[in-house]
Structures are given as C-alpha cells and as structure tokens.
PyMOL Python script that loads the backbone (N, CA, C, O; Angstrom):
from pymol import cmd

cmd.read_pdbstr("""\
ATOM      1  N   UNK A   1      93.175 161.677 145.272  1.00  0.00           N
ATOM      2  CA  UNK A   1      94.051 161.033 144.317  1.00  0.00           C
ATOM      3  C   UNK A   1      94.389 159.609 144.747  1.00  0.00           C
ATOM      4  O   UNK A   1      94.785 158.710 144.005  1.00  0.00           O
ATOM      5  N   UNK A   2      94.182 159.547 145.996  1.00  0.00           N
ATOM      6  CA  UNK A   2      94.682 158.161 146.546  1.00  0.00           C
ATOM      7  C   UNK A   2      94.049 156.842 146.691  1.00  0.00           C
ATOM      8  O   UNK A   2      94.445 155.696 146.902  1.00  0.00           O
ATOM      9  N   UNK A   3      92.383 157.703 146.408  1.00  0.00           N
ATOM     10  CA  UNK A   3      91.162 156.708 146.283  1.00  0.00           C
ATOM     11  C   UNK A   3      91.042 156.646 147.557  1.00  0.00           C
ATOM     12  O   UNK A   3      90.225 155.726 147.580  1.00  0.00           O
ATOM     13  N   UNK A   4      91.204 156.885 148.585  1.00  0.00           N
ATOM     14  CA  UNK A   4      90.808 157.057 150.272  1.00  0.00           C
ATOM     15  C   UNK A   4      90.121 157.897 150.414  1.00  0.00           C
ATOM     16  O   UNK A   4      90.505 158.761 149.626  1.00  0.00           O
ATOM     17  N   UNK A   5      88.879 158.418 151.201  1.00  0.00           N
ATOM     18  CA  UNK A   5      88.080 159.542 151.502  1.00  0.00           C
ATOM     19  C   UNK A   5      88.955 160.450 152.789  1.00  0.00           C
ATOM     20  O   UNK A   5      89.038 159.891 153.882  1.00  0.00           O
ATOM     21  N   UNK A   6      89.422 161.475 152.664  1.00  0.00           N
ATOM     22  CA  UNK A   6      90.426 161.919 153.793  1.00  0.00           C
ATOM     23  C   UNK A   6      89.648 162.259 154.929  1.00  0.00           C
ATOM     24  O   UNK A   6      90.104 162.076 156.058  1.00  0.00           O
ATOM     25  N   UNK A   7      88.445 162.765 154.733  1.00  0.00           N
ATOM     26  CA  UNK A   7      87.699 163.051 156.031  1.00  0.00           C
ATOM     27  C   UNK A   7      87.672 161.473 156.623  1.00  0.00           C
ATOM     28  O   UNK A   7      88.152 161.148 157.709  1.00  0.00           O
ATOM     29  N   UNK A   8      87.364 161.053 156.187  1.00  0.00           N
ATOM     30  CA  UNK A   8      86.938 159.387 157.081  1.00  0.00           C
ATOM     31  C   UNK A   8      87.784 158.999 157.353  1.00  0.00           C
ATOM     32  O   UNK A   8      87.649 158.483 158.463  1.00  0.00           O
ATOM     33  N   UNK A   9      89.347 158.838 156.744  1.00  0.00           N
ATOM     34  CA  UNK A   9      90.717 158.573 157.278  1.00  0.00           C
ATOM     35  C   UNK A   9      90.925 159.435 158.518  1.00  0.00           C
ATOM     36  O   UNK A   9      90.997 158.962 159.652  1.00  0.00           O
ATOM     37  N   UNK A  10      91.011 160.647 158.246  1.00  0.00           N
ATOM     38  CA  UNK A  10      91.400 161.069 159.618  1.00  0.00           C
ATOM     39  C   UNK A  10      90.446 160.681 160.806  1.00  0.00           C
ATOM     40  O   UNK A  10      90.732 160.152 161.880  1.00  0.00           O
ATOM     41  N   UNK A  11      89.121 161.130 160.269  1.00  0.00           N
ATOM     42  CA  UNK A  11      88.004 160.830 161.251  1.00  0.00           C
ATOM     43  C   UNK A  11      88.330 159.956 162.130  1.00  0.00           C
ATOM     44  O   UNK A  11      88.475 159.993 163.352  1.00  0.00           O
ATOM     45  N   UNK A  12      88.466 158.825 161.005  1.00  0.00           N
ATOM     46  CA  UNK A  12      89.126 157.440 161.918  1.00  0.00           C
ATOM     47  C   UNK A  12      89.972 157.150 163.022  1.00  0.00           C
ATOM     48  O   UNK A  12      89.949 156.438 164.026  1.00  0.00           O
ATOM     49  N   UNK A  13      90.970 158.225 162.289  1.00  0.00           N
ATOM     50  CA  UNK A  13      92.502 158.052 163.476  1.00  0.00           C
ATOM     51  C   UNK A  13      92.670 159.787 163.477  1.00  0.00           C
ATOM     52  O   UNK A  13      93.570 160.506 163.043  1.00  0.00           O
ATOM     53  N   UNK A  14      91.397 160.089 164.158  1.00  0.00           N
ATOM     54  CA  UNK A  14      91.890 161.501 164.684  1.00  0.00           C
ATOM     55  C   UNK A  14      92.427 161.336 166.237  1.00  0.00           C
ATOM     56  O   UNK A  14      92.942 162.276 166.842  1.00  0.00           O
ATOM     57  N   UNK A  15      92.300 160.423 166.631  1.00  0.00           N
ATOM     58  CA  UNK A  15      93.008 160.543 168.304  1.00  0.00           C
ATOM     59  C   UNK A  15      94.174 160.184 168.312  1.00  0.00           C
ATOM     60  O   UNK A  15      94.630 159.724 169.359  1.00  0.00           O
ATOM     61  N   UNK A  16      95.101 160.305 166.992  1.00  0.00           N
ATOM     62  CA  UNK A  16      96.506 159.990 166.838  1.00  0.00           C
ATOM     63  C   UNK A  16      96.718 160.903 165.912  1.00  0.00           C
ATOM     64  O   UNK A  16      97.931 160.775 165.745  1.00  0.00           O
ATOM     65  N   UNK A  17      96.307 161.905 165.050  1.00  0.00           N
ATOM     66  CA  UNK A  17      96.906 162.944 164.617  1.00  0.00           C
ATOM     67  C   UNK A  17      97.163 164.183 165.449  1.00  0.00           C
ATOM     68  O   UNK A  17      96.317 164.752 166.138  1.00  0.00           O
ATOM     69  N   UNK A  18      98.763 164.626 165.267  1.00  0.00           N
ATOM     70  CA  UNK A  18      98.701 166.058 166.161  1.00  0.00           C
ATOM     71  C   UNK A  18      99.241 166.500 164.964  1.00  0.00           C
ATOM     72  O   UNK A  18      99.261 167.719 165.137  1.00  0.00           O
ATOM     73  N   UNK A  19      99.726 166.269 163.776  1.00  0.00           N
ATOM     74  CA  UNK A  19      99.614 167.343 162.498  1.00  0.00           C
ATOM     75  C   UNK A  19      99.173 166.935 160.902  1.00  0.00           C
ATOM     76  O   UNK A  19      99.371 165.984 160.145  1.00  0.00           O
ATOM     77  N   UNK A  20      98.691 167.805 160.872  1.00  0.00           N
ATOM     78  CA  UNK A  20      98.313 167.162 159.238  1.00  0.00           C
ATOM     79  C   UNK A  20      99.394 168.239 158.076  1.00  0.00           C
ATOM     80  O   UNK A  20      99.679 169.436 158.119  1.00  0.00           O
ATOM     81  N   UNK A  21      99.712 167.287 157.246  1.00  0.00           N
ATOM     82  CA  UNK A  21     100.402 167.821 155.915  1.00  0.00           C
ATOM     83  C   UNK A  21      99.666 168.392 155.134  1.00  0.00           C
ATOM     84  O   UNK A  21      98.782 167.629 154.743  1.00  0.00           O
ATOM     85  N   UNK A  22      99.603 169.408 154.703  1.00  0.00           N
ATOM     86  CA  UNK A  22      98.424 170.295 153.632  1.00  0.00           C
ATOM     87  C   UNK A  22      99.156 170.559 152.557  1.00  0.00           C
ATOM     88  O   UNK A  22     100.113 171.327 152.659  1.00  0.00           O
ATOM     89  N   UNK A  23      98.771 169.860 151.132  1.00  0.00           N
ATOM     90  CA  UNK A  23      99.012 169.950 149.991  1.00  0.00           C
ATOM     91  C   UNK A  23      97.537 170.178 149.258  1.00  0.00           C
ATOM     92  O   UNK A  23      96.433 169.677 149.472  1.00  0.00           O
ATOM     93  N   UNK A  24      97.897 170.918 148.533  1.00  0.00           N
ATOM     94  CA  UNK A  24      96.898 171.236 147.513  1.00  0.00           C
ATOM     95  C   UNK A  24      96.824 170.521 146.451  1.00  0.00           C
ATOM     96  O   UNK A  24      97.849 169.861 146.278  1.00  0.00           O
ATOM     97  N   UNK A  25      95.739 170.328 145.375  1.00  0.00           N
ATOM     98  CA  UNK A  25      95.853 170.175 143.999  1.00  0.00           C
ATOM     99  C   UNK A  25      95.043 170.529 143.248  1.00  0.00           C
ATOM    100  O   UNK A  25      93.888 170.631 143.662  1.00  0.00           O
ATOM    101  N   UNK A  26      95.413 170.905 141.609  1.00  0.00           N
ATOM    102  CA  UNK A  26      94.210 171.382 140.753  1.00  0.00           C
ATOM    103  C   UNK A  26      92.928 170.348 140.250  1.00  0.00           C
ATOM    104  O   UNK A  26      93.033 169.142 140.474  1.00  0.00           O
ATOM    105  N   UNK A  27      91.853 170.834 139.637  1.00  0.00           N
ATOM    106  CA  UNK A  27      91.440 169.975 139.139  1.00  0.00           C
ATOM    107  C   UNK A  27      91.970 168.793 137.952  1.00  0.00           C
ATOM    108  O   UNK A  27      91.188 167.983 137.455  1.00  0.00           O
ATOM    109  N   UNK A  28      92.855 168.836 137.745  1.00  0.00           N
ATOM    110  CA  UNK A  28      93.733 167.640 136.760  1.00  0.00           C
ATOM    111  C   UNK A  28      94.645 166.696 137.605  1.00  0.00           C
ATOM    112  O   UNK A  28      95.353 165.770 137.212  1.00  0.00           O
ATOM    113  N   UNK A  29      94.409 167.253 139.086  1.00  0.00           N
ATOM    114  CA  UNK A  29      95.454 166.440 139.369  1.00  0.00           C
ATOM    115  C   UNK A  29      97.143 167.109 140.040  1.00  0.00           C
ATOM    116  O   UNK A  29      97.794 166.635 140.971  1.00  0.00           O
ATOM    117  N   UNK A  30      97.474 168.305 139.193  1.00  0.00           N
ATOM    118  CA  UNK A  30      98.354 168.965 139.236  1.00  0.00           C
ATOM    119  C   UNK A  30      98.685 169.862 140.959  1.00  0.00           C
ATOM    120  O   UNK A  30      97.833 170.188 141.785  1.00  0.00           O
ATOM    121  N   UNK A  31      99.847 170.012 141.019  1.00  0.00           N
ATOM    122  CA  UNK A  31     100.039 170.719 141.986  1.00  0.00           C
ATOM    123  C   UNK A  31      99.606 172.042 142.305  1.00  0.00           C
ATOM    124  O   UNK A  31     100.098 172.870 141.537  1.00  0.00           O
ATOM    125  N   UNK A  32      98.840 172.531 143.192  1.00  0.00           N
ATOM    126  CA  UNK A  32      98.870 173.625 143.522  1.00  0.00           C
ATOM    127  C   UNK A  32      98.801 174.464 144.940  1.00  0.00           C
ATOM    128  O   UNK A  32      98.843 173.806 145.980  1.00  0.00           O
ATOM    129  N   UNK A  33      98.683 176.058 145.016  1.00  0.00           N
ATOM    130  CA  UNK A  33      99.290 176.342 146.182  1.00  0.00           C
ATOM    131  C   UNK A  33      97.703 176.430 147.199  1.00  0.00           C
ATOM    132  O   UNK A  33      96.721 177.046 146.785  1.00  0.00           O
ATOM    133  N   UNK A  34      97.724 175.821 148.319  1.00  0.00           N
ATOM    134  CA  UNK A  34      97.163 175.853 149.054  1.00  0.00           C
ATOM    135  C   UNK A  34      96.361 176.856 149.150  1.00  0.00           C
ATOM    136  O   UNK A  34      96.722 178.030 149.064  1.00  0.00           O
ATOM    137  N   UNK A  35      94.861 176.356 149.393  1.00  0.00           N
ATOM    138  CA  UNK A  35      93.995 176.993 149.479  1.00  0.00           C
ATOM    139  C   UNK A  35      93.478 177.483 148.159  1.00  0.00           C
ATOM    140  O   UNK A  35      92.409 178.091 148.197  1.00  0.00           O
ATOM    141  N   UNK A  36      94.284 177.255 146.564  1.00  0.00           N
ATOM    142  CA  UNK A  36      93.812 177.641 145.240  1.00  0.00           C
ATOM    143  C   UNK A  36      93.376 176.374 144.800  1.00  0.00           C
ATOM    144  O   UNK A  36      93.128 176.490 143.600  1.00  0.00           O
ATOM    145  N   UNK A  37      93.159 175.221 145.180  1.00  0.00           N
ATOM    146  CA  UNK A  37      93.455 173.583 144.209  1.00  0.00           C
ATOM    147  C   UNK A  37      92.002 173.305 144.924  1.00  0.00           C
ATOM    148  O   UNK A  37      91.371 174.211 145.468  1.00  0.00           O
ATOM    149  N   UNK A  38      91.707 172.424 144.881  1.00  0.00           N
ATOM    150  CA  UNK A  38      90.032 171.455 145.059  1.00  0.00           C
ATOM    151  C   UNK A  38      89.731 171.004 146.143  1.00  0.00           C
ATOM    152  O   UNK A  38      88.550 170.790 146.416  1.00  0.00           O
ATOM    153  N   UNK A  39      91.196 170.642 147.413  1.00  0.00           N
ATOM    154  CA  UNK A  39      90.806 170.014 148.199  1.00  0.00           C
ATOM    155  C   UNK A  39      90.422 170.851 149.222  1.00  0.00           C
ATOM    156  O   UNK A  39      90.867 171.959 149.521  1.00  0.00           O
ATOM    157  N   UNK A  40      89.238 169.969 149.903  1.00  0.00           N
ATOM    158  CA  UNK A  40      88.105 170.594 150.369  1.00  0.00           C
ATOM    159  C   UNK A  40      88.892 170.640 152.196  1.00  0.00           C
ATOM    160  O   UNK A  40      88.807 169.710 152.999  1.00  0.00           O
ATOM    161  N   UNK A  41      89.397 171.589 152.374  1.00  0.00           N
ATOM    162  CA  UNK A  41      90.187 171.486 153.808  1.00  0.00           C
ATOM    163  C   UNK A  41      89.503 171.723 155.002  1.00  0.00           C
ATOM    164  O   UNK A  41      89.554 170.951 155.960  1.00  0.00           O
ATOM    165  N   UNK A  42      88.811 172.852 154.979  1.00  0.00           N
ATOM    166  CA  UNK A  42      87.890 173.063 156.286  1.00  0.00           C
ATOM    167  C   UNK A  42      87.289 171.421 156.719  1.00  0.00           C
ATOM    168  O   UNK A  42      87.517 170.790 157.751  1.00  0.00           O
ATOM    169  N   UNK A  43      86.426 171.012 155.482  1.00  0.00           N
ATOM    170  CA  UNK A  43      85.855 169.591 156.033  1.00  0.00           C
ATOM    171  C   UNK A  43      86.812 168.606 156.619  1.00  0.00           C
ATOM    172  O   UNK A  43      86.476 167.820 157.504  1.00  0.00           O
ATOM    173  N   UNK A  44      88.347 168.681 155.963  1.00  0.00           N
ATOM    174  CA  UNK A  44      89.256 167.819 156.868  1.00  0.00           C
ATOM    175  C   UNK A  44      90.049 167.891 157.746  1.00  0.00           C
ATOM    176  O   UNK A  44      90.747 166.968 158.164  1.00  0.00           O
ATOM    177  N   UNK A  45      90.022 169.289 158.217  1.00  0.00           N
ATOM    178  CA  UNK A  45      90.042 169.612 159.467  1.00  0.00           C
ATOM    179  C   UNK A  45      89.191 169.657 160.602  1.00  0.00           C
ATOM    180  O   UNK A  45      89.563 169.661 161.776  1.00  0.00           O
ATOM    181  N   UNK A  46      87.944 169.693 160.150  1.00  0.00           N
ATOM    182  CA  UNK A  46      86.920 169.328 161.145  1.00  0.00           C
ATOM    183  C   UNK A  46      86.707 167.933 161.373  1.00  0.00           C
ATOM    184  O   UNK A  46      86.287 167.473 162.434  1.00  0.00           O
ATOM    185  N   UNK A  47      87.094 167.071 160.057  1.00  0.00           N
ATOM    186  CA  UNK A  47      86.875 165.424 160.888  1.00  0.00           C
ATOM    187  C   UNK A  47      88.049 165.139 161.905  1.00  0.00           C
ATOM    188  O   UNK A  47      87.814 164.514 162.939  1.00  0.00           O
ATOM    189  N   UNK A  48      89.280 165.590 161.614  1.00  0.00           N
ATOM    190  CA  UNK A  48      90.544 165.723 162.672  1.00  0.00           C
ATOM    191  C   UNK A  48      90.592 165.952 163.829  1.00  0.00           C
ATOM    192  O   UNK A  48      91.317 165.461 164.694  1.00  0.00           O
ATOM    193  N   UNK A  49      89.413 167.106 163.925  1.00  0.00           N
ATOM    194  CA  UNK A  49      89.476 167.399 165.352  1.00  0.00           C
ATOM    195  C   UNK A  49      90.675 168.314 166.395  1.00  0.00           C
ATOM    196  O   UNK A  49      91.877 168.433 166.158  1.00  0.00           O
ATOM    197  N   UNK A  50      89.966 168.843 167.498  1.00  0.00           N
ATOM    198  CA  UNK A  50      91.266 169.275 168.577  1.00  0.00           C
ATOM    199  C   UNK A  50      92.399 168.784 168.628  1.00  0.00           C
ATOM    200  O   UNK A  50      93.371 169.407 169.059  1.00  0.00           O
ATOM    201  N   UNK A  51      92.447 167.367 168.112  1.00  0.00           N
ATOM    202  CA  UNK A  51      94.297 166.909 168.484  1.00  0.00           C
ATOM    203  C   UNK A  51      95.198 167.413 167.565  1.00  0.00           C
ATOM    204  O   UNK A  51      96.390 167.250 167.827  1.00  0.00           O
ATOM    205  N   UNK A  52      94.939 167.908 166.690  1.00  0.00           N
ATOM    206  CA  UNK A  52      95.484 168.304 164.978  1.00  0.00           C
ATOM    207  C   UNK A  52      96.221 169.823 166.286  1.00  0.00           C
ATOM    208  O   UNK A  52      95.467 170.364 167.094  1.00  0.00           O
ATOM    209  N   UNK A  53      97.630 170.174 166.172  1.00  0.00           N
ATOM    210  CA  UNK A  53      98.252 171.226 167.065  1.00  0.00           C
ATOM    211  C   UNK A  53      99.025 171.689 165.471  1.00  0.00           C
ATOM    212  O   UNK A  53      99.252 172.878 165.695  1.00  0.00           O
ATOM    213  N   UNK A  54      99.390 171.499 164.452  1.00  0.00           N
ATOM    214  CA  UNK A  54     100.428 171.419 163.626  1.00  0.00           C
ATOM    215  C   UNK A  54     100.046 171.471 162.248  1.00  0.00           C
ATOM    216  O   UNK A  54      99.604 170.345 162.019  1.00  0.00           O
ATOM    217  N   UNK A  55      99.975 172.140 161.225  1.00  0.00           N
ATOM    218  CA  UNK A  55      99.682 172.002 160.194  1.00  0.00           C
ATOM    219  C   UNK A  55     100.877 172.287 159.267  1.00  0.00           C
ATOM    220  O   UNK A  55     101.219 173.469 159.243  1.00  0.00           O
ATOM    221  N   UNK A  56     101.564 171.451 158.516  1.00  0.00           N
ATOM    222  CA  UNK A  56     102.832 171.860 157.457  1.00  0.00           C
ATOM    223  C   UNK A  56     102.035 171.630 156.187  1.00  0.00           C
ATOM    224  O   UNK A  56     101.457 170.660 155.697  1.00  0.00           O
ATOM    225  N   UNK A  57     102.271 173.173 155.767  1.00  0.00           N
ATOM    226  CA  UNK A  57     101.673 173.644 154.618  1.00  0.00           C
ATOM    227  C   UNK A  57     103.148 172.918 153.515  1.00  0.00           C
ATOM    228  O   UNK A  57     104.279 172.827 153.992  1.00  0.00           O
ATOM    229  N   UNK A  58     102.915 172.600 152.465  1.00  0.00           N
ATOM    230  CA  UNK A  58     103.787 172.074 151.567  1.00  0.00           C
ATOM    231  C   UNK A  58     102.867 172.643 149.904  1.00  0.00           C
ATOM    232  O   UNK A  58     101.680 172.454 149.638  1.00  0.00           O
ATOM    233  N   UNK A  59     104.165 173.517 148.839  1.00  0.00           N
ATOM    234  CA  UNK A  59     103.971 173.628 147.736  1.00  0.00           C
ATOM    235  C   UNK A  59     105.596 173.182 147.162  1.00  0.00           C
ATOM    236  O   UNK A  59     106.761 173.539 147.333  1.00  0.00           O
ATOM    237  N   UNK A  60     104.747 172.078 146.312  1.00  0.00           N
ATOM    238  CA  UNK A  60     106.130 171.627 145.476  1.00  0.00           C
ATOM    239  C   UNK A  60     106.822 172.413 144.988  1.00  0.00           C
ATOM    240  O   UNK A  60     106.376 173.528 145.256  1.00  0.00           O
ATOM    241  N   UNK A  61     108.022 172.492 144.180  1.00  0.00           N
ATOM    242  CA  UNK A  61     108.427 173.676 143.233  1.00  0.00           C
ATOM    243  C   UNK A  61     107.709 172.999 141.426  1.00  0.00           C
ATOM    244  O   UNK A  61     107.075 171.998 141.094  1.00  0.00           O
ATOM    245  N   UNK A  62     108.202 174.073 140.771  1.00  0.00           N
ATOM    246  CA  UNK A  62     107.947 173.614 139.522  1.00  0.00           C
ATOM    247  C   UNK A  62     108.822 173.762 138.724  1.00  0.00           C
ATOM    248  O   UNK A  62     109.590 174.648 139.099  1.00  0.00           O
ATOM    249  N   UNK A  63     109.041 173.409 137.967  1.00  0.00           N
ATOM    250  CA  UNK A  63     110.665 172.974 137.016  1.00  0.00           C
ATOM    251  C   UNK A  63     110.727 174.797 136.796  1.00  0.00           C
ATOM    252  O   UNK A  63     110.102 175.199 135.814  1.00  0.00           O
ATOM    253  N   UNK A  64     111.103 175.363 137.250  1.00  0.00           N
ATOM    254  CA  UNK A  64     111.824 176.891 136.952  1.00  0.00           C
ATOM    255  C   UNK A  64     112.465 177.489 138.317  1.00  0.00           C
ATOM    256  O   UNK A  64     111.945 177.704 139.412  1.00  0.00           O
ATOM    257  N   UNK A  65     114.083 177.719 137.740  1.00  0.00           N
ATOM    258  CA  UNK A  65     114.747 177.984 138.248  1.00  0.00           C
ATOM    259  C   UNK A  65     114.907 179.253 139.808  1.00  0.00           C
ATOM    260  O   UNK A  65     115.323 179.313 140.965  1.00  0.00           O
ATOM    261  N   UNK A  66     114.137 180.172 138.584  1.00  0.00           N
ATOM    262  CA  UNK A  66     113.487 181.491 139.584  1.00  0.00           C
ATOM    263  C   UNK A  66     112.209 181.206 140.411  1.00  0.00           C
ATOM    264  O   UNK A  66     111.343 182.056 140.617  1.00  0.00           O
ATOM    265  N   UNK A  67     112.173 180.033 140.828  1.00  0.00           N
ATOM    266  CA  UNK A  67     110.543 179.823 141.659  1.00  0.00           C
ATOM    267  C   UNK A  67     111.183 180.269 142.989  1.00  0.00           C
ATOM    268  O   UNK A  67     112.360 180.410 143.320  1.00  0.00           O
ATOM    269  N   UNK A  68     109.860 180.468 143.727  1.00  0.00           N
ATOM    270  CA  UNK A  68     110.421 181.564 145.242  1.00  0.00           C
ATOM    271  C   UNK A  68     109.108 180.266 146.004  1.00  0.00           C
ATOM    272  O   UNK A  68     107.881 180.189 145.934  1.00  0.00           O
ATOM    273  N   UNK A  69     109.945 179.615 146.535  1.00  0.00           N
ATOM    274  CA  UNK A  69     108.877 178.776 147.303  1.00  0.00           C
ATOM    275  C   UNK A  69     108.117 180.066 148.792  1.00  0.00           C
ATOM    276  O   UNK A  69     107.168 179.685 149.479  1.00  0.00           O
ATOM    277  N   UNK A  70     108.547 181.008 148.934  1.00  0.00           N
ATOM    278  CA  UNK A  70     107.828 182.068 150.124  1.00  0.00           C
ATOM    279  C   UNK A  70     106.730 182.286 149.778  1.00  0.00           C
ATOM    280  O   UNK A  70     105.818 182.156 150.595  1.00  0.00           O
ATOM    281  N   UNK A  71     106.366 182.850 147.927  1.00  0.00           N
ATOM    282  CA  UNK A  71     105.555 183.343 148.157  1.00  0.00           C
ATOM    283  C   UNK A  71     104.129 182.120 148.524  1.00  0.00           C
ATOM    284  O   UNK A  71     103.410 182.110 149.523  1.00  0.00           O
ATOM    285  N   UNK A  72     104.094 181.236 147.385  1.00  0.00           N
ATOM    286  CA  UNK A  72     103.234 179.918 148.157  1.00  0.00           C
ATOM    287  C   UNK A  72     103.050 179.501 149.434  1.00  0.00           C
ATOM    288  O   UNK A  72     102.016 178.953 149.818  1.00  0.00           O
ATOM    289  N   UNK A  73     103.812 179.685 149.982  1.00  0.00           N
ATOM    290  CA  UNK A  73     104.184 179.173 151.071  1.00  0.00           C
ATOM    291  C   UNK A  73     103.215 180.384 152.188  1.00  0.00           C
ATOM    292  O   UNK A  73     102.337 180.080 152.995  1.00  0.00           O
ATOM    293  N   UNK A  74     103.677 181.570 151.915  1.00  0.00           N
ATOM    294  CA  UNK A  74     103.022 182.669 152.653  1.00  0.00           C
ATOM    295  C   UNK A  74     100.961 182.383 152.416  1.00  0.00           C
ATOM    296  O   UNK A  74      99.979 182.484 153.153  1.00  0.00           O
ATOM    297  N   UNK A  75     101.189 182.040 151.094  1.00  0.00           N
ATOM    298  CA  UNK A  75      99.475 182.533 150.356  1.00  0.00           C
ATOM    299  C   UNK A  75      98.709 181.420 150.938  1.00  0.00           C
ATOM    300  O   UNK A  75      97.599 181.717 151.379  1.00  0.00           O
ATOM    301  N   UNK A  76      99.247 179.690 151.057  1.00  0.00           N
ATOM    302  CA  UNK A  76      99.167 179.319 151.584  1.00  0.00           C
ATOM    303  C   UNK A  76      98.632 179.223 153.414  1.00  0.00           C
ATOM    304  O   UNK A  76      97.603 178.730 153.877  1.00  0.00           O
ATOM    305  N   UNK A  77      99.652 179.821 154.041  1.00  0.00           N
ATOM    306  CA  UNK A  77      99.212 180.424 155.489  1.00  0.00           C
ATOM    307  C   UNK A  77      98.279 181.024 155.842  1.00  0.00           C
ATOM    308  O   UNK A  77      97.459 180.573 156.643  1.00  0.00           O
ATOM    309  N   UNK A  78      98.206 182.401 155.201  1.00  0.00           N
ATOM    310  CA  UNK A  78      96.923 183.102 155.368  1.00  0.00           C
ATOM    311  C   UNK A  78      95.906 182.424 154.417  1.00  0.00           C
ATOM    312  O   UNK A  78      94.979 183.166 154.095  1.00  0.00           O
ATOM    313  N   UNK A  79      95.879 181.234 153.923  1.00  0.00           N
ATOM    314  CA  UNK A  79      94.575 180.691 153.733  1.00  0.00           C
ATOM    315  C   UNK A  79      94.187 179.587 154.927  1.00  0.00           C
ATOM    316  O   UNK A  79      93.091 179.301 155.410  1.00  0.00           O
ATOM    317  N   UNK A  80      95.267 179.180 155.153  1.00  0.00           N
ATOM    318  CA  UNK A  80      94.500 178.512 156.887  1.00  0.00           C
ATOM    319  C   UNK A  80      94.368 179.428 157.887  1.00  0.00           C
ATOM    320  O   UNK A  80      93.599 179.126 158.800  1.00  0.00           O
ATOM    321  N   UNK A  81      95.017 180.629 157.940  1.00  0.00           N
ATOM    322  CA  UNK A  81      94.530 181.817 158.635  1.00  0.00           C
ATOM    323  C   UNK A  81      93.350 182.111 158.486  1.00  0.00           C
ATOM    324  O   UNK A  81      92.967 183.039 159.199  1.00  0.00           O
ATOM    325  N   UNK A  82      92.496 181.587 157.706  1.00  0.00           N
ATOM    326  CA  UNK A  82      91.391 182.717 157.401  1.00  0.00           C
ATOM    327  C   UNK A  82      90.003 181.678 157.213  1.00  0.00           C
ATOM    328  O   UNK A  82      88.870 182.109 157.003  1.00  0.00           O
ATOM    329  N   UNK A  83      90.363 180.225 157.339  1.00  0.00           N
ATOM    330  CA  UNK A  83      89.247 178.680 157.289  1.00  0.00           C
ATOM    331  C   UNK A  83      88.935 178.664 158.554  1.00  0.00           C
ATOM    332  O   UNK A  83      89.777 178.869 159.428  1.00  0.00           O
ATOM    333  N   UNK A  84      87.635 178.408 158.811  1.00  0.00           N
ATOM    334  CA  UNK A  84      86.584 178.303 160.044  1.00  0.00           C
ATOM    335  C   UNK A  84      86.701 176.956 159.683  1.00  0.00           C
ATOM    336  O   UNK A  84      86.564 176.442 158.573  1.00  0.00           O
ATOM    337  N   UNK A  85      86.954 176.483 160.697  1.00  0.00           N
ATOM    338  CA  UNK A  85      86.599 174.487 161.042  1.00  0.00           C
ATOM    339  C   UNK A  85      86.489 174.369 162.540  1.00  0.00           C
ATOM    340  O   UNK A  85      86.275 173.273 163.059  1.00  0.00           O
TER     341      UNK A  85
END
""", "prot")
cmd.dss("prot")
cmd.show_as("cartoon", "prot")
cmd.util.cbc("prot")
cmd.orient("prot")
C-alpha cells in the first residue's frame, strides 16, 4: 500500500530490526486478520532475518461495538505459529 517493496526494505535494514509489526490486508486494500489478507509474510520474514526476536501481531477493530479483538488476535498467532521462514 505504501508503494515500498517490504522484502527489500527490511532486507535493507535487517541488522536493525528486532521486531516487525504484522498487519494484514484484503485484496481492496481493507483490513484484515492476519494470515487471511494478501500479504505475503513468510517472504518478509525471511528477508528480515535472525535479528527479527518480536513480532506484534495487530488487527484493527471495525466500527461494531461487540468486536472481540482476542479472537483475531489469537487466529492471527497460530498463523505465525504455523509459517516456515
């Protein structure tokens, strides 16, 4: 979305990342929960490299009152639980 290639950003300055922020998104653009949206994560965790110790998974809320940020948040986890990089 940012017009930056993220593998090559980090690539770049992987000897200064010790966490990366993991947000998802759909194909429109839209928010979604990690590991369901487009971005391609295994590959940007492998340009990152060993120094990456930290990953904060982040799902926005969405305009409704009853949203339970856990369960995203959980589905999320066990999808970096479960990526080979």
């Amino acid at each position: 979305m940012a017009g930056v290639d993220s593998r090559s950003l980090v690539a770049e300055h992987r000897d200064r990342i010790g966490l990366l922020h993991v947000k998802d998104m759909g194909p429109e653009g839209e928010i979604a929960t990690v590991g369901e949206g487009t971005i391609d994560f295994p590959a940007i965790f492998a340009a990152a490299g060993d120094a990456v110790h930290w990953y904060a998974v982040e799902r926005d809320p969405i305009d409704d009152p009853g949203y339970d940020p856990f369960g995203p948040s959980a589905a999320g986890l066990a999808y970096l639980q479960s990526v080979d990089f």
